[in-house]
C-alpha positions as CSV (number, residue, x, y, z in Angstrom):
1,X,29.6,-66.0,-321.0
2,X,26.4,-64.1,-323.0
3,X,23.5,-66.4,-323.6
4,X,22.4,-67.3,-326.8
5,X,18.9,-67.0,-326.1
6,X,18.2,-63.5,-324.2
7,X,22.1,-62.4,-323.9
8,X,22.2,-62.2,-320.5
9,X,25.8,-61.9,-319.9
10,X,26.6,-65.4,-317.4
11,X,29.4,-66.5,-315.5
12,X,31.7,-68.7,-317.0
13,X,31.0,-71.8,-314.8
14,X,27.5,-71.5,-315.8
15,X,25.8,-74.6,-317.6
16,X,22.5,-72.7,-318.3
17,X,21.7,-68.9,-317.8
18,X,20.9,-67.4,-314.7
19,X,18.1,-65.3,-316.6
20,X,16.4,-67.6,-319.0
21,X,17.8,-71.1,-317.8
22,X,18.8,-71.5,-321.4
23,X,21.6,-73.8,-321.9
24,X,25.0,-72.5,-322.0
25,X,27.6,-73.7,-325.3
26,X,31.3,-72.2,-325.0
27,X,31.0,-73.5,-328.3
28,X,29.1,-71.4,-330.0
29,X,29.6,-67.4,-330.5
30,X,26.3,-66.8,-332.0
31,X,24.9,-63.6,-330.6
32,X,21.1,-64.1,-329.5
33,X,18.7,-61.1,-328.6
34,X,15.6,-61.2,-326.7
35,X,12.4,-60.0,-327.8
36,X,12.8,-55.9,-326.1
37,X,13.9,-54.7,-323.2
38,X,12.4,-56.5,-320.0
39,X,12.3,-54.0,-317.1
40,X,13.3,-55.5,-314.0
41,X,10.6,-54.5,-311.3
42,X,11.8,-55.7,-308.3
43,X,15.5,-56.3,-307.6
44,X,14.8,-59.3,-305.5
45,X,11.8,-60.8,-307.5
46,X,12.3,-63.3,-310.6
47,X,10.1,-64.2,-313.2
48,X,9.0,-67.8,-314.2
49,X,8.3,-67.2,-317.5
50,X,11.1,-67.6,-320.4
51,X,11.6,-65.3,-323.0
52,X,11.3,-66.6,-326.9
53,X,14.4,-67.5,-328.8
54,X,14.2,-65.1,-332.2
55,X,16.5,-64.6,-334.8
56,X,18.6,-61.8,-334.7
57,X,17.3,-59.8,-337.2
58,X,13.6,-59.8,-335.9
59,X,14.5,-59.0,-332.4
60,X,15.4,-55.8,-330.8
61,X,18.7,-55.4,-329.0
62,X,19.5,-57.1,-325.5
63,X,19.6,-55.0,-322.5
64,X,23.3,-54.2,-320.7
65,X,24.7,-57.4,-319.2
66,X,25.1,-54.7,-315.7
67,X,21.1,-54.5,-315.4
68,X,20.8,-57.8,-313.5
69,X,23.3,-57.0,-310.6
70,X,20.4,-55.2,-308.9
71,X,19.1,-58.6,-307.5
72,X,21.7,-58.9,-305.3
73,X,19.6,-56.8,-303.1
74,X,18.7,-59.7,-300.6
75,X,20.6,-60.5,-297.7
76,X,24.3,-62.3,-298.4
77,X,23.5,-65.2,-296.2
78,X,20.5,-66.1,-298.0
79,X,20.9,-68.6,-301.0
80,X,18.7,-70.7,-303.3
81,X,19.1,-75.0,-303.4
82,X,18.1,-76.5,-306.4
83,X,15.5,-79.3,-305.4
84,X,16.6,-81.2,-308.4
85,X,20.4,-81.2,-307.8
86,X,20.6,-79.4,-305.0
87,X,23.3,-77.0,-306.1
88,X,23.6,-73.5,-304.4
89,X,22.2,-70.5,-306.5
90,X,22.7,-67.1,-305.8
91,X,19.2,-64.8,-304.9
92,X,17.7,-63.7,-307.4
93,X,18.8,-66.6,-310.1
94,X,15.7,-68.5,-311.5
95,X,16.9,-71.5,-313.0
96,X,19.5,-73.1,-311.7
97,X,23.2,-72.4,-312.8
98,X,24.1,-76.4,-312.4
99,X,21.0,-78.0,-314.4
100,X,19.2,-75.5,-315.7
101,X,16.2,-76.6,-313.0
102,X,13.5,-73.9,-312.5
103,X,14.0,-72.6,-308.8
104,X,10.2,-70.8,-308.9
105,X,9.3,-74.1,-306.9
106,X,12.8,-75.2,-304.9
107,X,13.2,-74.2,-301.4
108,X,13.8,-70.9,-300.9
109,X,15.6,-69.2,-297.7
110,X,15.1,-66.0,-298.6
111,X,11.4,-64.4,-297.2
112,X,9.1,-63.9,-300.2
113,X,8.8,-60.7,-301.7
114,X,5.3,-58.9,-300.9
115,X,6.1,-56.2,-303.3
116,X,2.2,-55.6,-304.5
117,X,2.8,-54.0,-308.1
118,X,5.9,-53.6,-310.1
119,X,7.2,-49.9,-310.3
120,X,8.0,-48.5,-313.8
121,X,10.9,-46.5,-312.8
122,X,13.1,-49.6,-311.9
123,X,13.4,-50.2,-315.5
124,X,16.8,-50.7,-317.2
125,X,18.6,-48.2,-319.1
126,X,19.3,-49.4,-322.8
127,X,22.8,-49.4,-323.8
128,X,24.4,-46.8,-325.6
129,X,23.0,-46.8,-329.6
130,X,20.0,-49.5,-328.7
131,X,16.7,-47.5,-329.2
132,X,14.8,-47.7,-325.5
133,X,11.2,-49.4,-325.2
134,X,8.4,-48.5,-323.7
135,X,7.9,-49.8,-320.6
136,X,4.3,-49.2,-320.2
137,X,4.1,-52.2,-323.0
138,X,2.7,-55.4,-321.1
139,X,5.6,-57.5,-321.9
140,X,4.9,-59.7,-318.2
141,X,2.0,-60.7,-319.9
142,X,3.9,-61.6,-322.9
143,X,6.3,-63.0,-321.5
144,X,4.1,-65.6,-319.5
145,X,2.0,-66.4,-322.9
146,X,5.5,-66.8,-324.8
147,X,6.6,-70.4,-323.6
148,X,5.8,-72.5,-321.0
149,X,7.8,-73.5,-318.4
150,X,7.6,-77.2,-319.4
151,X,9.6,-76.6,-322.3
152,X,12.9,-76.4,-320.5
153,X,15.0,-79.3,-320.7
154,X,16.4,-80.7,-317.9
155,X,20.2,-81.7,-317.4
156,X,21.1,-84.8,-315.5
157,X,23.3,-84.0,-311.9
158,X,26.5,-83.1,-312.1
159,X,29.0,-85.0,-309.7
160,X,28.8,-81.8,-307.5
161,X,27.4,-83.1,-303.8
162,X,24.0,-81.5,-303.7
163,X,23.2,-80.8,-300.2
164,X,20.3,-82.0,-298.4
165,X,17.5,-79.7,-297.6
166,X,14.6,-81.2,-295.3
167,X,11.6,-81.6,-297.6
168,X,9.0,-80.4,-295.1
169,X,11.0,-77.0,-295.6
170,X,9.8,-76.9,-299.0
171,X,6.4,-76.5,-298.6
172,X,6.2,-73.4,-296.7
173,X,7.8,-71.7,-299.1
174,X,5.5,-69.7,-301.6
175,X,6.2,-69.1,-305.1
176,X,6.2,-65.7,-306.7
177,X,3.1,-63.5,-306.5
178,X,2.1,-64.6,-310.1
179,X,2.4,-68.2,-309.4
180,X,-1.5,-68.9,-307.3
181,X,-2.4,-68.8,-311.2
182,X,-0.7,-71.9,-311.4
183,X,-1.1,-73.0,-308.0
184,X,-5.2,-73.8,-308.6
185,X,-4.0,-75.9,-311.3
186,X,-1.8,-77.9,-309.4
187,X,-4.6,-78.5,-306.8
188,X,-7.2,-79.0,-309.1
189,X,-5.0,-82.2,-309.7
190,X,-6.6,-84.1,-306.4
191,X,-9.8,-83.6,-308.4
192,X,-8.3,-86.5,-310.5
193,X,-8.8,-89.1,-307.9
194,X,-11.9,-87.4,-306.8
195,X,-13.4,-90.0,-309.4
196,X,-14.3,-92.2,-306.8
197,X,-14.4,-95.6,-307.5
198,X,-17.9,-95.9,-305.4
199,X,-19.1,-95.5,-308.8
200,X,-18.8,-99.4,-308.9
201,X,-20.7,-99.7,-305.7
202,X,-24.5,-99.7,-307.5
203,X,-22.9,-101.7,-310.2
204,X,-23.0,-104.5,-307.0
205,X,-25.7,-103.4,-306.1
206,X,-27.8,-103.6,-309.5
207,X,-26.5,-107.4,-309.1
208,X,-29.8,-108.3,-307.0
209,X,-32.2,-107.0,-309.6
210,X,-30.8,-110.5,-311.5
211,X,-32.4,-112.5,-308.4
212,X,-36.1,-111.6,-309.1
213,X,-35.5,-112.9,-312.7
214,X,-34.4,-116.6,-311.2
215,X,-37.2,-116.3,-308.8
216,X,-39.4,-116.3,-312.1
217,X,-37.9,-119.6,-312.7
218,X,-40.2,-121.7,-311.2
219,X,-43.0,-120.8,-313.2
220,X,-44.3,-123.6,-315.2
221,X,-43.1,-122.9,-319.2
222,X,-43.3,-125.7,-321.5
223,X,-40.8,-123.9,-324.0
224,X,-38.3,-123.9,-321.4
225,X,-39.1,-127.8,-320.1
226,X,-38.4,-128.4,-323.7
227,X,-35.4,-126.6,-323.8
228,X,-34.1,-128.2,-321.1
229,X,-35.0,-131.7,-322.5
230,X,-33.8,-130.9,-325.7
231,X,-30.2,-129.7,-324.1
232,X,-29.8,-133.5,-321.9
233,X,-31.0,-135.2,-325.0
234,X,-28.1,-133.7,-327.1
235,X,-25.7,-134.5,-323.9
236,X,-26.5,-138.4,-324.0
237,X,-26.4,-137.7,-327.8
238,X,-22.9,-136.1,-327.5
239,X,-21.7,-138.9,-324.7
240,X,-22.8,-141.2,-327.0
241,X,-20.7,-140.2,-330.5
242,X,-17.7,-140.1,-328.2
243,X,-17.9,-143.4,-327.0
244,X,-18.5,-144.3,-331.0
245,X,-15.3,-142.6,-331.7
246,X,-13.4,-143.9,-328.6
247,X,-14.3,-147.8,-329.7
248,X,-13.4,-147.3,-333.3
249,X,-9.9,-146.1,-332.6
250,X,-9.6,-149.4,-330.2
251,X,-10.5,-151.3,-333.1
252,X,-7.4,-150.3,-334.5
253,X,-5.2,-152.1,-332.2
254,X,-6.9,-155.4,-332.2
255,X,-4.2,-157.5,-331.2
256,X,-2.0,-154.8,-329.7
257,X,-1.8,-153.0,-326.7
258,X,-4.2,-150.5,-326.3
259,X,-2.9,-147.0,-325.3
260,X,-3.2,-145.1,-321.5
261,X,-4.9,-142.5,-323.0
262,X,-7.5,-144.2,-325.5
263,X,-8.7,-146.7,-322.9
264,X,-8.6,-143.9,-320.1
265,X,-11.4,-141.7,-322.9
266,X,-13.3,-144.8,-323.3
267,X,-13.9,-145.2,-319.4
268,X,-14.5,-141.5,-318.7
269,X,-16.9,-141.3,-321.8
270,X,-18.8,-144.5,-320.4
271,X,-19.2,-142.7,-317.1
272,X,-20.4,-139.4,-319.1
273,X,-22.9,-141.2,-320.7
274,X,-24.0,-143.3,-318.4
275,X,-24.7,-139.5,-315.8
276,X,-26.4,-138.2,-318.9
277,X,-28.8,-140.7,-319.2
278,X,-29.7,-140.8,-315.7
279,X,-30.1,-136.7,-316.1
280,X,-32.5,-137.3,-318.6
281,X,-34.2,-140.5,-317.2
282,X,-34.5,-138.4,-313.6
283,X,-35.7,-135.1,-315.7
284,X,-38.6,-137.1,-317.5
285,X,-39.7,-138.6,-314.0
286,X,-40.1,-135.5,-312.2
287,X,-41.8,-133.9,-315.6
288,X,-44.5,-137.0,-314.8
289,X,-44.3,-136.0,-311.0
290,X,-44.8,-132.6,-311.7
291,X,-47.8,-132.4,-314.2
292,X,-49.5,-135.2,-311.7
293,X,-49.3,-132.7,-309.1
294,X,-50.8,-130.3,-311.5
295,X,-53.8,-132.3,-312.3
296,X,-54.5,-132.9,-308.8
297,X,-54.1,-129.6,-307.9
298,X,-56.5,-128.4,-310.5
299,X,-58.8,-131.6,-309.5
300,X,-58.9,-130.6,-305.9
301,X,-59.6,-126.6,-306.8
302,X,-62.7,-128.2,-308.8
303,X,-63.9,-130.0,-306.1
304,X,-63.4,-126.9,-303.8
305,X,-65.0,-124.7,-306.3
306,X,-68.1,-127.6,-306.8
307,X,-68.0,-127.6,-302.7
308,X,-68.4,-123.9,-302.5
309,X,-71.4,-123.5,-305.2
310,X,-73.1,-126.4,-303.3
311,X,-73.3,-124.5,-299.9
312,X,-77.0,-122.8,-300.0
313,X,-77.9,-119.3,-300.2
314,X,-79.0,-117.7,-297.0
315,X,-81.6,-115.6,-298.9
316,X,-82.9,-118.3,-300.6
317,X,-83.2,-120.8,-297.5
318,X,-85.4,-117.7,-295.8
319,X,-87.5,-117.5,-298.7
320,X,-88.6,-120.6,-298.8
321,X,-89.0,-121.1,-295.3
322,X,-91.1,-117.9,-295.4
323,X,-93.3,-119.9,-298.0
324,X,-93.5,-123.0,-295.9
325,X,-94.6,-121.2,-292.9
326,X,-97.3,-119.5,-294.9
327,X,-98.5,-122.5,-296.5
328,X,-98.5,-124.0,-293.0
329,X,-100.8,-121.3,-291.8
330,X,-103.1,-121.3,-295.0
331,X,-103.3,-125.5,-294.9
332,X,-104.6,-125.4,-290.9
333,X,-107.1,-122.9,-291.6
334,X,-108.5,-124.6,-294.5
335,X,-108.6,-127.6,-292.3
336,X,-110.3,-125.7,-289.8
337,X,-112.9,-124.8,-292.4
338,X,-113.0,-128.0,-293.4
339,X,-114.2,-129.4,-289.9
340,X,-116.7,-127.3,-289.8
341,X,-118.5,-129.0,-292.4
342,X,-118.7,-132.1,-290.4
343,X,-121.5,-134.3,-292.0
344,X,-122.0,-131.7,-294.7
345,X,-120.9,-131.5,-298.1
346,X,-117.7,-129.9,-298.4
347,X,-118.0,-126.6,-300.7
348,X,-115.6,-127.3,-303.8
349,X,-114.1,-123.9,-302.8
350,X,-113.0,-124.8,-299.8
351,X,-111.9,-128.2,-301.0
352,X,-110.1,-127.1,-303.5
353,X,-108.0,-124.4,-301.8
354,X,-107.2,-127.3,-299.3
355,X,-105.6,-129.2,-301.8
356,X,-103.5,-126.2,-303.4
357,X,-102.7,-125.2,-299.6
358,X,-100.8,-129.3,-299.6
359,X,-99.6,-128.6,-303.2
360,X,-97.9,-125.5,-302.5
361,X,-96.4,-126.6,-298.9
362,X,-94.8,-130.1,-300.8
363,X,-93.0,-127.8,-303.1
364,X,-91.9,-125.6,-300.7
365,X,-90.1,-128.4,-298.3
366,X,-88.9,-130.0,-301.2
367,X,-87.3,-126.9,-302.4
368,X,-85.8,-126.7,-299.3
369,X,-85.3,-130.1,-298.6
370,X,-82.9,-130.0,-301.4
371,X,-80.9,-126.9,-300.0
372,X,-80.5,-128.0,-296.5
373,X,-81.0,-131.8,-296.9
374,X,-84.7,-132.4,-296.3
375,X,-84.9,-131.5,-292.8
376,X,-88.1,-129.5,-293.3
377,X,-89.9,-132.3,-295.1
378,X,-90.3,-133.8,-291.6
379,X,-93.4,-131.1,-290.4
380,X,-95.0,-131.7,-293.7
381,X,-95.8,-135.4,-292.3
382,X,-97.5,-134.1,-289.4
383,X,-100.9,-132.9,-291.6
384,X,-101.0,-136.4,-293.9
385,X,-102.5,-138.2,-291.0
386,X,-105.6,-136.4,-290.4
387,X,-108.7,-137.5,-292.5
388,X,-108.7,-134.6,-294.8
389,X,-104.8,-134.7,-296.3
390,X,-105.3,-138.5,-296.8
391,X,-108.5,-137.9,-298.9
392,X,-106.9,-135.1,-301.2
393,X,-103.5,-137.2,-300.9
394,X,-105.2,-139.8,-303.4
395,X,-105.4,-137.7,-306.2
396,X,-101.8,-136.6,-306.0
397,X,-100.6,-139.9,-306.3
398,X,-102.7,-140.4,-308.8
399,X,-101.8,-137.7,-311.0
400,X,-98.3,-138.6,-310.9
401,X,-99.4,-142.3,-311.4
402,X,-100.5,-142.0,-314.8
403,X,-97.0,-141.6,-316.1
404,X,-96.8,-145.5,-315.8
405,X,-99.8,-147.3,-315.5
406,X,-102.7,-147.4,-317.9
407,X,-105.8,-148.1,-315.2
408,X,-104.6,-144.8,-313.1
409,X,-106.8,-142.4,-315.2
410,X,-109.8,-144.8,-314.3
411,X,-108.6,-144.1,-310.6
412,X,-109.2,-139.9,-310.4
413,X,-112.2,-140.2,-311.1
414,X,-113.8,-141.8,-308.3
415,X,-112.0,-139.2,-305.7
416,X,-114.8,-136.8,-307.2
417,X,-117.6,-138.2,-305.8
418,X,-116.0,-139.2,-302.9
419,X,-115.5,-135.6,-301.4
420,X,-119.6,-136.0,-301.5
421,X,-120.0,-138.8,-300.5
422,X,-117.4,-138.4,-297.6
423,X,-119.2,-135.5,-296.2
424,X,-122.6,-137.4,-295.5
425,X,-120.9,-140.1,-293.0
426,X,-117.7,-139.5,-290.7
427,X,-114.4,-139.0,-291.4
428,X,-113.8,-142.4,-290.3
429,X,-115.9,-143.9,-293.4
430,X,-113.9,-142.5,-295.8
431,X,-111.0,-143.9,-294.7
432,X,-111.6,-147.5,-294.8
433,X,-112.7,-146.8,-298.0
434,X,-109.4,-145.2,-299.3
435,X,-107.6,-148.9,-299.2
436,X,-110.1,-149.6,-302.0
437,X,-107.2,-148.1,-303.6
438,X,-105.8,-151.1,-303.6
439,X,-106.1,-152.4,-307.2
440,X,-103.4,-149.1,-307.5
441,X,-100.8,-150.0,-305.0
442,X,-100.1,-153.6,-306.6
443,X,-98.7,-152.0,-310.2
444,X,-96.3,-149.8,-307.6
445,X,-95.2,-153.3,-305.5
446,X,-94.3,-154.9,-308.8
447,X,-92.9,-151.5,-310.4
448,X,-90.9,-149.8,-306.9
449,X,-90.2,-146.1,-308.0
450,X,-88.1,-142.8,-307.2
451,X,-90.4,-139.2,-307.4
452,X,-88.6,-136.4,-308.4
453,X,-89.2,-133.4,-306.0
454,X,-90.8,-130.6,-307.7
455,X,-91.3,-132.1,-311.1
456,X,-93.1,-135.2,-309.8
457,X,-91.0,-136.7,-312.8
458,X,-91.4,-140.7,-311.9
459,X,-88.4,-143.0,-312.2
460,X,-89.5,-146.6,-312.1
461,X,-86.8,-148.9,-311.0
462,X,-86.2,-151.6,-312.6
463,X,-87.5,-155.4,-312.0
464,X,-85.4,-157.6,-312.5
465,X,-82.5,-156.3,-310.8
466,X,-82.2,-156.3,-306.6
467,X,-79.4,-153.7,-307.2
468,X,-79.9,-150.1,-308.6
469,X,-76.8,-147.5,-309.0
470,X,-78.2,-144.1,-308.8
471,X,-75.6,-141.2,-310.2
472,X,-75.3,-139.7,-313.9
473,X,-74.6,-141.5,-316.9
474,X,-70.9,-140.9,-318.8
475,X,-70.6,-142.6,-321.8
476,X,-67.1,-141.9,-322.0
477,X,-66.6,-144.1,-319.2
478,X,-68.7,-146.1,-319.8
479,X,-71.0,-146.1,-316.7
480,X,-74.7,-146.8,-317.1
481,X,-76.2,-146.0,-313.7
482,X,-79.5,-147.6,-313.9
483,X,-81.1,-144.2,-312.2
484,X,-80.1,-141.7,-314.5
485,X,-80.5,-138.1,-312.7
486,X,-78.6,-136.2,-315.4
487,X,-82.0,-134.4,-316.9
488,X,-83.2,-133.7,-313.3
489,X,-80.9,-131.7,-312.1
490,X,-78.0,-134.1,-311.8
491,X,-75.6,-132.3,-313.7
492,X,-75.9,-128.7,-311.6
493,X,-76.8,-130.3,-308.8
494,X,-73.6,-132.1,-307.5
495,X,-74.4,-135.5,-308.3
496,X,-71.7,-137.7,-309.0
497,X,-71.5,-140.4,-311.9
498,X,-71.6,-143.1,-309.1
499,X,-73.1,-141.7,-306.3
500,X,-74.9,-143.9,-304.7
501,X,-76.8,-147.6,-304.4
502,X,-80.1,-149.1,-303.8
503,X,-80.4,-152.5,-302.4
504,X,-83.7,-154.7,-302.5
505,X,-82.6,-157.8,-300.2
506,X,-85.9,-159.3,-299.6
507,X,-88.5,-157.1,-299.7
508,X,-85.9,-155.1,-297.2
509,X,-84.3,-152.0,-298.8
510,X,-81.1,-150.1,-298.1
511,X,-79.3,-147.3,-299.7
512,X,-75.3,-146.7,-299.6
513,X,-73.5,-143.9,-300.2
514,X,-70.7,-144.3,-302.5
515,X,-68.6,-142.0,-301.5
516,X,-69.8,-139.2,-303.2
517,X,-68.6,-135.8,-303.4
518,X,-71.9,-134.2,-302.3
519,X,-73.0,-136.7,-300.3
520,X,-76.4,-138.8,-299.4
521,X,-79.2,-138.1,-297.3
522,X,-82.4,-140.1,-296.0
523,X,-84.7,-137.9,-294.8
524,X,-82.3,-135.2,-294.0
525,X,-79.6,-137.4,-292.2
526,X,-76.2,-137.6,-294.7
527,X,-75.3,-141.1,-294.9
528,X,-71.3,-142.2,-294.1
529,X,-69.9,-143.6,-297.2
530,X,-70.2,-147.4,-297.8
531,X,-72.6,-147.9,-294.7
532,X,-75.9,-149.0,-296.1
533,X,-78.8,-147.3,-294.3
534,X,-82.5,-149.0,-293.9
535,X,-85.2,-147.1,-296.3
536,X,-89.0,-147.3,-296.3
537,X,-92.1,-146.5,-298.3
538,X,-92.2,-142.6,-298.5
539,X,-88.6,-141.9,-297.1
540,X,-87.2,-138.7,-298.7
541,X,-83.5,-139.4,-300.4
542,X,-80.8,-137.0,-301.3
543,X,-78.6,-137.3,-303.7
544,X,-76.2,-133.7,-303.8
545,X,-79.2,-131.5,-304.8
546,X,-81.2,-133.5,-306.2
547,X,-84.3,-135.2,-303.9
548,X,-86.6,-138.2,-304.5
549,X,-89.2,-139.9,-303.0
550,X,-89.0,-143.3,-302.2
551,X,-92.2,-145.6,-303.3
552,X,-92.4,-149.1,-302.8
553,X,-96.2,-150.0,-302.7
């Protein structure tokens, strides 16, 4: 039987052609022709390429059905199985004669051809009136770009047995020497699942960049609190219409039996809104929990900050003790001076360089009295009881005196002539006649009175009370301490609004600290908090920063 396709001349049992695998018709007569003359270069090599179905008219003539003969070359024992029906071809067949099944990739018994290069003198000879073509034409090359091998159709099994070839047979077996081109391709196909998956693997792992996000959370954002609020209020809001709608559709069977379902809604919308409120209710309290905490945080960084600022500066306390020292030194050798004059008049030069020498030290250990607590005021007691500190003392007093009373002016003026008149007798004369004073100390036991350190500001306390509440005043609330250190240095100075309290019992005075922030000192020993402490004439009191002097007569 000649195919129609490439009219290859076939056996009559043949379904497809041995040459091109097209199918075979006993029906039809029509006479096909290939495309020219393909030379057959090796007797025992096929080709996997198909040839192109033409019309007849644009086709030259088919070569001699005896050309293909020459194949039988291989050995008589060897034989091709199909691997699709398994039928046995003859060598040298490339599709199969059963189904039409390429045999380029079926198992092959037969030992591949390692034939390097075809040889132009196997060509076929035309027939007899067919002009010959010239084989040096690349018609492999053609051929392979004519068709592919896909193209084929495939013919389902006939009821022939097919015989069973071991698979692992199969792959040992190469294809034709043209076929690696194709080979690649089929094992470029594992590239296909070399799209690994592990692709997803930093999708999971991105995942964790989300947790930093919630850790942000916990910071303190009124837009979100309100957000929150706002989505439990529409909750109970939503519980709420429910339970509305529940109850009016139970109105409707007053008097009947109320169904599963309806009074099953109204229970489980009762229970709904009864969690939603308590959401809300437990959201509010720990809204209150949270911004007390807040304020008391802030309140205690305050107080840590106010705590900090009140610690003295080491520079400072060295300065001033510095100064102290040196006034020390200058005062003694004034003093020294002083004696020396012994039953003389005392130059005013001399005398009046003693009294700056006192001025300057008082300042000094006040200063620092109100750094370190008034420890250094102590030493400054040492020179007030010799003869010459209690002279000069008078006018001191005096000039802070005239603040209150009128008579003090009158007072100054006798300590001038008394530096003369002191010099003629003993030291001893003078001071008896110091008390004479006296007419001065009575205004200061009916008026008792705190001196601010350093400004020598007098604040008289009053009379009529036995009970005097020293701190700053805060109209806001409301307190009224009846010594107001606000506009001496109360309000840098650490004192509190109540800080502490004088108490006149008799003629017998106390101060208690009220537990302050900055605590209270008498003469440079902090006082515990509500523990009244005895206080005299001349004792030095602390309040944070601030210090006074005590005077009672």
């Amino acid at each position: 039987m000649k195919c129609p396709s490439c009219g290859h001349t076939n056996d009559g049992g043949n379904r497809f052609c041995e040459y091109c695998g097209a199918r075979l018709d006993p029906s039809m007569n029509q006479e096909a022709t290939q495309i020219g003359a393909v030379p057959n270069l090796h007797t025992d090599q096929s080709y996997d390429a198909p040839t192109m179905f033409v019309p007849a008219d644009q086709a030259p003539p088919a070569p001699p059905a005896q050309a293909e003969p020459a194949v039988a070359s291989a050995p008589a024992a060897s034989s091709l199985n199909c691997a699709e029906c398994g039928y046995i071809n003859q060598p040298g067949d490339r599709y199969c004669d059963q189904c039409g099944a390429s045999l380029d990739a079926a198992p092959v018994a037969v030992v591949p051809v390692t034939t390097p290069a075809p040889v132009a003198s196997e060509a076929l000879t035309p027939p007899d009136g067919v002009p010959a073509v010239p084989v040096a034409e690349p018609h492999l090359a053609e051929l392979t770009n004519v068709a592919p091998a896909e193209e084929l159709p495939t013919v389902p099994i006939d009821d022939q047995q097919p015989v069973s070839t071991p698979v692992a047979e199969a792959e040992p077996v190469a294809p034709a020497i043209e076929e690696p081109v194709v080979a690649p391709v089929a094992e470029a196909e594992p590239v296909v699942p070399a799209v690994e998956e592990p692709i997803s693997t930093p999708v999971a792992e991105a995942e964790p960049v989300v947790a930093p996000v919630a850790e942000a959370a916990p910071a303190v954002d009124e837009e979100v609190v309100a957000a929150e609020r706002t989505a439990l209020s529409a909750a109970v809001i939503e519980q709420e219409d429910n339970l509305v709608m529940f109850e009016q559709m139970a109105n409707r069977y007053a008097g009947r039996a109320l169904p599963a379902h309806i009074a099953a809604g109204i229970e489980e919308t009762k229970a709904s809104l009864a969690e939603a409120q308590a959401n809300l209710a437990a959201f509010d309290q720990a809204q209150v929990v949270a911004k007390a905490a807040a304020e008391a945080a802030a309140q205690a960084a305050a107080d840590a900050a106010a705590a900090a600022a009140a610690q003295p500066d080491p520079e400072e306390v060295a300065r001033l003790e510095a100064a102290i020292t040196e006034h020390q030194d200058n005062l003694a050798m004034f003093e020294q001076m002083s004696a020396r004059y012994a039953g003389r008049a005392l130059p005013a030069h001399i005398a009046a360089g003693l009294e700056e020498s006192k001025h300057a030290l008082a300042e000094a250990e006040a200063e620092l009295a109100a750094l370190l607590g008034g420890a250094p005021a102590a030493p400054a007691a040492a020179p007030i009881p010799s003869a010459p500190v209690n002279t000069y003392d008078a006018p001191t007093v005096a000039a802070a005196a005239p603040a209150e009373p009128a008579p003090a002016p009158v007072v100054p003026a006798e300590p001038v002539p008394a530096p003369v008149v002191e010099a003629v007798p003993a030291w001893a004369a003078p001071t008896p006649a110091e008390p004479v004073a006296a007419p001065i100390a009575p205004p200061a036991q009916v008026t008792p009175h705190l001196v601010v350190a350093g400004s020598q500001v007098v604040l008289n306390l009053p009379t009529d009370k036995q009970i005097y509440v020293i701190g700053r005043e805060d109209p806001i609330s409301g307190i009224y301490p009846e010594v107001d250190l606000t506009n001496h240095g109360g309000e840098g100075g650490g004192v509190s609004r109540q800080h502490a309290r004088l108490h006149n019992t008799g003629g017998n005075w106390t101060l208690e600290d009220l537990n302050s922030t900055n605590y209270s000192k008498v003469n440079g020993q902090k006082l515990a908090p509500h523990a009244p402490a005895p206080v005299n004439h001349g004792d030095q009191l602390q309040f944070g920063k601030v210090v006074v002097t005590l005077h009672l007569h």
